[in-house]
PyMOL CGO cylinders between C-alpha atoms (Angstrom):
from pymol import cmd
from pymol.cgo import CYLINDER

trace = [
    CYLINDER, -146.28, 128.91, 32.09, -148.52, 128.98, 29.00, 0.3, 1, 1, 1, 1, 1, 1,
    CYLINDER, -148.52, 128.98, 29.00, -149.62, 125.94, 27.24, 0.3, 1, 1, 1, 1, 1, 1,
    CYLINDER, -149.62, 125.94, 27.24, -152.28, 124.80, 25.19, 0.3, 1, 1, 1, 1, 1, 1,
    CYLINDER, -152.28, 124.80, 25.19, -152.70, 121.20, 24.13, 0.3, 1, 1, 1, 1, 1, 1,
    CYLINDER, -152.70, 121.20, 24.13, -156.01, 120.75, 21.87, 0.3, 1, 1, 1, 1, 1, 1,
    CYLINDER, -156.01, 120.75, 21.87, -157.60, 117.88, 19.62, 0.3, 1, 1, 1, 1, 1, 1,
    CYLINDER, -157.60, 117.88, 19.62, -160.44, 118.97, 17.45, 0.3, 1, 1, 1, 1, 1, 1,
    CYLINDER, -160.44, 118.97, 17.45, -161.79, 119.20, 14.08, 0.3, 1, 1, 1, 1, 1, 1,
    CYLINDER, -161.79, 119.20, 14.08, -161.49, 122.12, 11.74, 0.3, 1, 1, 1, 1, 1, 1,
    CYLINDER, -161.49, 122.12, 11.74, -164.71, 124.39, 11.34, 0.3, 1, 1, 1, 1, 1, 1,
    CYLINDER, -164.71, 124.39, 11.34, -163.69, 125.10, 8.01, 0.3, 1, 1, 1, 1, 1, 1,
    CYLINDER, -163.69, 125.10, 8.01, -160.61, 125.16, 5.37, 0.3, 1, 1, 1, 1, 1, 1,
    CYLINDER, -160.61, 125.16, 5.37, -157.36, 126.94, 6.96, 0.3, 1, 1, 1, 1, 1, 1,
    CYLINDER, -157.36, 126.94, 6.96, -156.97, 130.95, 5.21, 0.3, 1, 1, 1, 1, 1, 1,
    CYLINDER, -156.97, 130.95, 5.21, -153.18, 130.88, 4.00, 0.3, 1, 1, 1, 1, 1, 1,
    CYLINDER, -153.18, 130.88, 4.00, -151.42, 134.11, 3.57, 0.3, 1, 1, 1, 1, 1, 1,
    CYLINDER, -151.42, 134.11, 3.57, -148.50, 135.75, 3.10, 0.3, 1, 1, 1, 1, 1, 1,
    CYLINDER, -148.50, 135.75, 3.10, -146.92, 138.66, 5.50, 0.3, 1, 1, 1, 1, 1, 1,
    CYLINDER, -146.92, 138.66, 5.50, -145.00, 141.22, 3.16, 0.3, 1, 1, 1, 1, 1, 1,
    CYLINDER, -145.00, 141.22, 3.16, -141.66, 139.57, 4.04, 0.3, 1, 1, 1, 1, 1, 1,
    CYLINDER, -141.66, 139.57, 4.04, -143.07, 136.33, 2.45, 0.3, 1, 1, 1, 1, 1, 1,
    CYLINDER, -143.07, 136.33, 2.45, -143.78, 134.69, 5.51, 0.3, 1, 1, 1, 1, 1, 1,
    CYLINDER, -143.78, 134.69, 5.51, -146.61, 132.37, 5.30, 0.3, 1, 1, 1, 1, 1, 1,
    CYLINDER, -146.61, 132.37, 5.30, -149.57, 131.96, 8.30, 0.3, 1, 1, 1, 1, 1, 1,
    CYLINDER, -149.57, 131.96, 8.30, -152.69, 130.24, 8.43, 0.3, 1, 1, 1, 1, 1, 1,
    CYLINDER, -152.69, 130.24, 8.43, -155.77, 130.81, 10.45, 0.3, 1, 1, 1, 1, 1, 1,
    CYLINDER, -155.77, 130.81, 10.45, -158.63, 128.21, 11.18, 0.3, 1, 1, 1, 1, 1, 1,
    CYLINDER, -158.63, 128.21, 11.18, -161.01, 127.42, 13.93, 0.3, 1, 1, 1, 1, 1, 1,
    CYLINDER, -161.01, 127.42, 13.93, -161.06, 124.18, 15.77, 0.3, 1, 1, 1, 1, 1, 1,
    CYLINDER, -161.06, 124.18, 15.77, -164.20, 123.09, 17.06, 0.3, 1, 1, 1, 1, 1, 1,
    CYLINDER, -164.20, 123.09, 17.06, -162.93, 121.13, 20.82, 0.3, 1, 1, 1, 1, 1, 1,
    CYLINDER, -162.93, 121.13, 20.82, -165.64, 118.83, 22.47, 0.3, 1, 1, 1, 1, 1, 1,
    CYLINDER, -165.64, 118.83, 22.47, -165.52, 119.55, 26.34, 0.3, 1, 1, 1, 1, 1, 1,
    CYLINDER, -165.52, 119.55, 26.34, -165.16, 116.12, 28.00, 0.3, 1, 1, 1, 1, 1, 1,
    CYLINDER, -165.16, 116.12, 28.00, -168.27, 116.44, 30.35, 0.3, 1, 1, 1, 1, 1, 1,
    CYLINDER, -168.27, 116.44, 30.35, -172.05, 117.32, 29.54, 0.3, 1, 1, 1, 1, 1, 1,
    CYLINDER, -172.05, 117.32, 29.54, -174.46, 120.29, 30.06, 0.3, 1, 1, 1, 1, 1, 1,
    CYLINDER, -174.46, 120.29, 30.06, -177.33, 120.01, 32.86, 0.3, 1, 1, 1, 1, 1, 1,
    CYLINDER, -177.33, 120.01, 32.86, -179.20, 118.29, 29.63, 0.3, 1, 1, 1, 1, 1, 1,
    CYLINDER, -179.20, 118.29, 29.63, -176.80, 115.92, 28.92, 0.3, 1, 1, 1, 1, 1, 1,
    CYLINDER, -176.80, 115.92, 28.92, -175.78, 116.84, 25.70, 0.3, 1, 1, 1, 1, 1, 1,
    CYLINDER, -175.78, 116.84, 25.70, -172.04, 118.04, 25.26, 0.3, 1, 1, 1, 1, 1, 1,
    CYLINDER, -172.04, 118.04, 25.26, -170.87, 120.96, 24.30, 0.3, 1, 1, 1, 1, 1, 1,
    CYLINDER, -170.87, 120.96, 24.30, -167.95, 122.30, 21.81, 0.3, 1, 1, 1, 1, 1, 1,
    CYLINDER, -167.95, 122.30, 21.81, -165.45, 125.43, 21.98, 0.3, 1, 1, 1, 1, 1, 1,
    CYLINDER, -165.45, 125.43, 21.98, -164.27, 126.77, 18.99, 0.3, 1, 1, 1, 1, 1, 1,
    CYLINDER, -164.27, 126.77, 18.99, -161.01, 128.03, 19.19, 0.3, 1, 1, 1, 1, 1, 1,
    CYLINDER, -161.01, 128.03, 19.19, -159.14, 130.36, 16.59, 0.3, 1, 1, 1, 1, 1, 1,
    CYLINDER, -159.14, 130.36, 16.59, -155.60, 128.93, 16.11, 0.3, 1, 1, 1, 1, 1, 1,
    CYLINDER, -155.60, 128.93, 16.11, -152.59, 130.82, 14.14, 0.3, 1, 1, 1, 1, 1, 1,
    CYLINDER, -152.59, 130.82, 14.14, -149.49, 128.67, 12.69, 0.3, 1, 1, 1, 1, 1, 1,
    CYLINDER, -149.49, 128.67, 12.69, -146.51, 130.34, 10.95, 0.3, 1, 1, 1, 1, 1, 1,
    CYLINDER, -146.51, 130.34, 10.95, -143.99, 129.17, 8.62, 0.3, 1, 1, 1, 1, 1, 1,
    CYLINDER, -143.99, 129.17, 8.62, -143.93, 126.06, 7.01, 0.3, 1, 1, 1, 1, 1, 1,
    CYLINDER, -143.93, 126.06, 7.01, -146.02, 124.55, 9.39, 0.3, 1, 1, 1, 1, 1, 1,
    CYLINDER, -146.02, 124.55, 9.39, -148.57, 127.51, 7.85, 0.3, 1, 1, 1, 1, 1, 1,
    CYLINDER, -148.57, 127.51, 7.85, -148.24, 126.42, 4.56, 0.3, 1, 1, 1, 1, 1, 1,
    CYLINDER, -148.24, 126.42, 4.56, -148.45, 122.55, 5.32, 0.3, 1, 1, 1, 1, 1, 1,
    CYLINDER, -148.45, 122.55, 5.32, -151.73, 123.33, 6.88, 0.3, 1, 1, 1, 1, 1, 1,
    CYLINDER, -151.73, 123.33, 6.88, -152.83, 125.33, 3.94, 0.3, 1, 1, 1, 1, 1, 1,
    CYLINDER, -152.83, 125.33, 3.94, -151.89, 122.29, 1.92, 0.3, 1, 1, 1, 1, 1, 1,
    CYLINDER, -151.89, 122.29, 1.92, -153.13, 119.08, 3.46, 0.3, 1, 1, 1, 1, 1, 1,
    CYLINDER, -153.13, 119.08, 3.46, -156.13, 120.19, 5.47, 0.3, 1, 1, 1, 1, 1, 1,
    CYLINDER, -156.13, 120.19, 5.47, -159.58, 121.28, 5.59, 0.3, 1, 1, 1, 1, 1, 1,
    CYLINDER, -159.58, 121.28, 5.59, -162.75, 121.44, 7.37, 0.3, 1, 1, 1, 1, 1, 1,
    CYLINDER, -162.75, 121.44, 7.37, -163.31, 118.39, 8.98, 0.3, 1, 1, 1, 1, 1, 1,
    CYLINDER, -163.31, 118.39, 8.98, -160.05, 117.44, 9.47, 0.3, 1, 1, 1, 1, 1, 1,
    CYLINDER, -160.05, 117.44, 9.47, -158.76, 116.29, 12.80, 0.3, 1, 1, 1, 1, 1, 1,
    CYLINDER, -158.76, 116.29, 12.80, -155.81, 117.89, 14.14, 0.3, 1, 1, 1, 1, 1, 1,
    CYLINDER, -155.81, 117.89, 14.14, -153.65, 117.74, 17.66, 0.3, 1, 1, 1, 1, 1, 1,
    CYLINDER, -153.65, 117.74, 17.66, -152.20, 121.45, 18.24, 0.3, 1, 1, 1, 1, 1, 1,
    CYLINDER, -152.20, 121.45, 18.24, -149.97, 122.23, 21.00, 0.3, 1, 1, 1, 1, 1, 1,
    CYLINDER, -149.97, 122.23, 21.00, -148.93, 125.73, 21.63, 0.3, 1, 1, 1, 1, 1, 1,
    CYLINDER, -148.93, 125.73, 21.63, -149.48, 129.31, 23.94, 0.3, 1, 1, 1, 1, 1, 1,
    CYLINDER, -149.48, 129.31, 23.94, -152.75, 131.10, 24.30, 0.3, 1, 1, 1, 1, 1, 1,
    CYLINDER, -152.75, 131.10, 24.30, -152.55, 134.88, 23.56, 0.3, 1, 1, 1, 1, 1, 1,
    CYLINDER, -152.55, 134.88, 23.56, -154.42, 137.93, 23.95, 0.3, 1, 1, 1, 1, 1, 1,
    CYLINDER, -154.42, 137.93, 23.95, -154.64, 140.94, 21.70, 0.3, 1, 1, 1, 1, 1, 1,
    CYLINDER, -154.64, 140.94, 21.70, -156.03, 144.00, 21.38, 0.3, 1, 1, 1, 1, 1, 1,
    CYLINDER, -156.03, 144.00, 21.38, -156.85, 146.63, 19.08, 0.3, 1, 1, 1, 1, 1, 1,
    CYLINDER, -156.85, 146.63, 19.08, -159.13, 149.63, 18.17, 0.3, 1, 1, 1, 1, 1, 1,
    CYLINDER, -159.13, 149.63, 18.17, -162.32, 149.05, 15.98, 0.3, 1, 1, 1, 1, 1, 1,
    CYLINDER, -162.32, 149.05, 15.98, -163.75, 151.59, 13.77, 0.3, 1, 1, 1, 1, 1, 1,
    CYLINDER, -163.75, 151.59, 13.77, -166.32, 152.50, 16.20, 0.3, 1, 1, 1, 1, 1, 1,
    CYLINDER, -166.32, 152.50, 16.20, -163.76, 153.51, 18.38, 0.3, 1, 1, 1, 1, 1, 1,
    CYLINDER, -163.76, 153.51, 18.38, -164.46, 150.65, 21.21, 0.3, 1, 1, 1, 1, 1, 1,
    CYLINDER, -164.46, 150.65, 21.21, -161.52, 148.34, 21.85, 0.3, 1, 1, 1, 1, 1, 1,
    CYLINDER, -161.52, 148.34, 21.85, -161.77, 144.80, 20.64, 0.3, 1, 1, 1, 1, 1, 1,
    CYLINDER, -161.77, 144.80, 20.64, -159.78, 141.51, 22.18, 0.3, 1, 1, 1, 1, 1, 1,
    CYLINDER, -159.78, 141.51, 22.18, -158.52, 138.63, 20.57, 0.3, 1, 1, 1, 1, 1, 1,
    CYLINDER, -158.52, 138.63, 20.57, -157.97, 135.25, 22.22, 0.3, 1, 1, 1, 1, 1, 1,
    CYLINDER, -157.97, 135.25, 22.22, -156.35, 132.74, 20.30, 0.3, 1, 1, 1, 1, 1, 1,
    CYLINDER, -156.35, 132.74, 20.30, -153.72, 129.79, 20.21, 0.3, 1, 1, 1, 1, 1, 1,
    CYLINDER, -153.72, 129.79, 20.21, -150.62, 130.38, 18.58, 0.3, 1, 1, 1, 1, 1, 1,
    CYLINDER, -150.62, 130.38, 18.58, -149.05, 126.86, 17.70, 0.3, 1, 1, 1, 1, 1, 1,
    CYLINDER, -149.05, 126.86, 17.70, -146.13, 125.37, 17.76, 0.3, 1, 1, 1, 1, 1, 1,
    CYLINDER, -146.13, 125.37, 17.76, -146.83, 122.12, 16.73, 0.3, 1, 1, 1, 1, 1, 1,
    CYLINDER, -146.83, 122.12, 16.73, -149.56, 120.51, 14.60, 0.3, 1, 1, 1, 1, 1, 1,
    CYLINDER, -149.56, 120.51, 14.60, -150.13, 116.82, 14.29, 0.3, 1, 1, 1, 1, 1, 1,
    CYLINDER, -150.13, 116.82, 14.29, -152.43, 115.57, 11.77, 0.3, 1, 1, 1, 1, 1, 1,
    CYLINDER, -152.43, 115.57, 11.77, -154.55, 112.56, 13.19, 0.3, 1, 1, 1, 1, 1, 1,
    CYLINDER, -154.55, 112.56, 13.19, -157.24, 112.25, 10.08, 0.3, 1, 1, 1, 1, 1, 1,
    CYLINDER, -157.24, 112.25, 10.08, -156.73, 112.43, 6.11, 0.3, 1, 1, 1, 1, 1, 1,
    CYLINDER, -156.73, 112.43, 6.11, -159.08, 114.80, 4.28, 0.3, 1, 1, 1, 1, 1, 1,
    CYLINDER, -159.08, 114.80, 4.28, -160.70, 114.38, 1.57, 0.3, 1, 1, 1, 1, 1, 1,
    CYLINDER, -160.70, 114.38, 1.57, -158.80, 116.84, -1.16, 0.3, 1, 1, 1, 1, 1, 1,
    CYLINDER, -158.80, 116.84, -1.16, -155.39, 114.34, -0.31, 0.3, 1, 1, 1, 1, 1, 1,
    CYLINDER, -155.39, 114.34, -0.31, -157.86, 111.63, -0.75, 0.3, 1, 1, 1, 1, 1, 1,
    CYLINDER, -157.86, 111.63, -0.75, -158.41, 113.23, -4.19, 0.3, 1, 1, 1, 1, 1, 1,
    CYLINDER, -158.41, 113.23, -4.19, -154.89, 114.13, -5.07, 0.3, 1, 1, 1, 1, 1, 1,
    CYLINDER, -154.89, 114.13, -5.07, -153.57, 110.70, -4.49, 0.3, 1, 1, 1, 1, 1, 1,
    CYLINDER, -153.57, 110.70, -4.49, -156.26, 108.82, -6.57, 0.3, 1, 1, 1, 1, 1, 1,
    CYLINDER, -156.26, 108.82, -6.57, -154.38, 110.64, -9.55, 0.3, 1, 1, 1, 1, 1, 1,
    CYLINDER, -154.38, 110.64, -9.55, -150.69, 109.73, -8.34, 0.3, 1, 1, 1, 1, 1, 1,
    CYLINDER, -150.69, 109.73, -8.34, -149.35, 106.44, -9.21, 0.3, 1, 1, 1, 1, 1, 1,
    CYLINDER, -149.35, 106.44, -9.21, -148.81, 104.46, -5.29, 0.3, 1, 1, 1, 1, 1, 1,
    CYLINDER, -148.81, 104.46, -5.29, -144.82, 104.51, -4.18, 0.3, 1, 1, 1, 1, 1, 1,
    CYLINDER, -144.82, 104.51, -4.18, -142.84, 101.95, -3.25, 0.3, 1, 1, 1, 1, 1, 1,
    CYLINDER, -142.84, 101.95, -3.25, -143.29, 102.18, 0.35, 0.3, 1, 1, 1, 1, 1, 1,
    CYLINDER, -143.29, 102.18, 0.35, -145.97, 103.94, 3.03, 0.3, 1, 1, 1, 1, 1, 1,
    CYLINDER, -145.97, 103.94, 3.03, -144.89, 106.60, 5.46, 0.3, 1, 1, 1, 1, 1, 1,
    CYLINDER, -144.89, 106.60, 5.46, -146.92, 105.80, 8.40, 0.3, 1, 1, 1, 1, 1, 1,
    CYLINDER, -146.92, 105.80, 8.40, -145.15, 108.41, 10.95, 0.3, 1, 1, 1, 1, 1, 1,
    CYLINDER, -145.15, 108.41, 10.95, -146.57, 111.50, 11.96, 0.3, 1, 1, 1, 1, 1, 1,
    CYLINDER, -146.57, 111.50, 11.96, -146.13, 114.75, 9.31, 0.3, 1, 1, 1, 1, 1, 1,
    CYLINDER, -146.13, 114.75, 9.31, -142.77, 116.37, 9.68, 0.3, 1, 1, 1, 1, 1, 1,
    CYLINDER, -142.77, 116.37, 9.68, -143.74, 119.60, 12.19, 0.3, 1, 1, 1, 1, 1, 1,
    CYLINDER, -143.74, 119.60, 12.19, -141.22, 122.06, 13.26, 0.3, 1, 1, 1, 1, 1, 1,
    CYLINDER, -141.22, 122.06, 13.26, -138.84, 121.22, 10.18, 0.3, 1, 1, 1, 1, 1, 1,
    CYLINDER, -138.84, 121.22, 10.18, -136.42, 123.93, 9.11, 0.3, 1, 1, 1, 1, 1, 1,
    CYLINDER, -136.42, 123.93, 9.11, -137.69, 126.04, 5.95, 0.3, 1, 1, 1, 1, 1, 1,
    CYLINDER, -137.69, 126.04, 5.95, -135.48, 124.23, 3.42, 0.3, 1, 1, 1, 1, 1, 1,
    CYLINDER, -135.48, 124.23, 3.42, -137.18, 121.16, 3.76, 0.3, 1, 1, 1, 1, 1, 1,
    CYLINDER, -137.18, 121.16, 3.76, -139.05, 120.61, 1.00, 0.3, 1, 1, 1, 1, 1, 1,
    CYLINDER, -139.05, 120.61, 1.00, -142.66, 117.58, 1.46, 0.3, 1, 1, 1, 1, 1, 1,
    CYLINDER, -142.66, 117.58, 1.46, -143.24, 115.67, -1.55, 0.3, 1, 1, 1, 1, 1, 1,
    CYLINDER, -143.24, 115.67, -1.55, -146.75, 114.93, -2.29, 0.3, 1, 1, 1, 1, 1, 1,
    CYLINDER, -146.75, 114.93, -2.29, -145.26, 110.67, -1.79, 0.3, 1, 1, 1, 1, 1, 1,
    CYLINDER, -145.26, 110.67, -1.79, -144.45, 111.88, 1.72, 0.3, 1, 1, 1, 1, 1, 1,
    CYLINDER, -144.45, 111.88, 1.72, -148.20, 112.88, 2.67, 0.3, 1, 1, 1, 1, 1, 1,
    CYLINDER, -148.20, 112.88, 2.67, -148.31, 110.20, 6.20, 0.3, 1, 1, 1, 1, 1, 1,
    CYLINDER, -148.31, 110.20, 6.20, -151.82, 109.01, 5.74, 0.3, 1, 1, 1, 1, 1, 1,
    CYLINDER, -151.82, 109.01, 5.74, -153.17, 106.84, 2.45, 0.3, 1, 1, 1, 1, 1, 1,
]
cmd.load_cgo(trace, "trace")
């Protein structure tokens, strides 16, 4: 069995690309406090490189940045491949399968300041793990 269940805070805005069949993935780093303390009391904080593909990717790309706080659940992987000096280099990173966003950030903050309010607040969790034809309105962004 393989799985990953973090909560953390990004380390810095998520990288959104594009794979040459259009598929989109994002990259970002969650910093993870550990849930006990050093020898000098102080605690101390992974940072983990996560990958998300699809929409998920792009929703990522779209509603969060650094400092955001974010639930990911998904499977740890290993990778491998050949630098340019020759020597072989390993990735470890968590691929997810689902994101839940538990914090607004401050460019939605921004972007709904401009909108005019709807008629009624979505208070739910984001829609994760949606097929691709589903289509998130800037009114459907679950935190105000």
């Amino acid at each position: 069995m393989n799985k990953v269940i973090l909560v953390g805070r990004l380390t810095r805005d998520p990288e959104v690309k594009n794979t040459t069949t259009g598929k989109a993935v994002a990259t970002f780093s969650l910093a993870v406090d550990r849930r006990f303390k050093n020898k000098d009391g102080q605690k101390e904080t992974d940072f983990v490189p996560v990958v998300v593909w699809g929409k998920q990717a792009e929703l990522v790309g779209q509603y969060l940045n650094k400092g955001s706080q974010i639930g990911v659940s998904g499977r740890l992987q290993v990778r491998n491949y050949d630098g340019q000096d020759g020597q072989k280099r390993y990735i470890t990173e968590v691929v997810a399968d689902e994101i839940t966003f538990l914090s607004s950030s401050q460019k939605n903050k921004n972007e709904r300041q401009q909108q005019p309010s709807p008629q009624e607040d979505y208070n739910g969790p984001p829609p994760m793990g949606i097929d691709e034809d589903f289509q998130l309105m800037p009114d459907d962004v679950p935190f105000r």
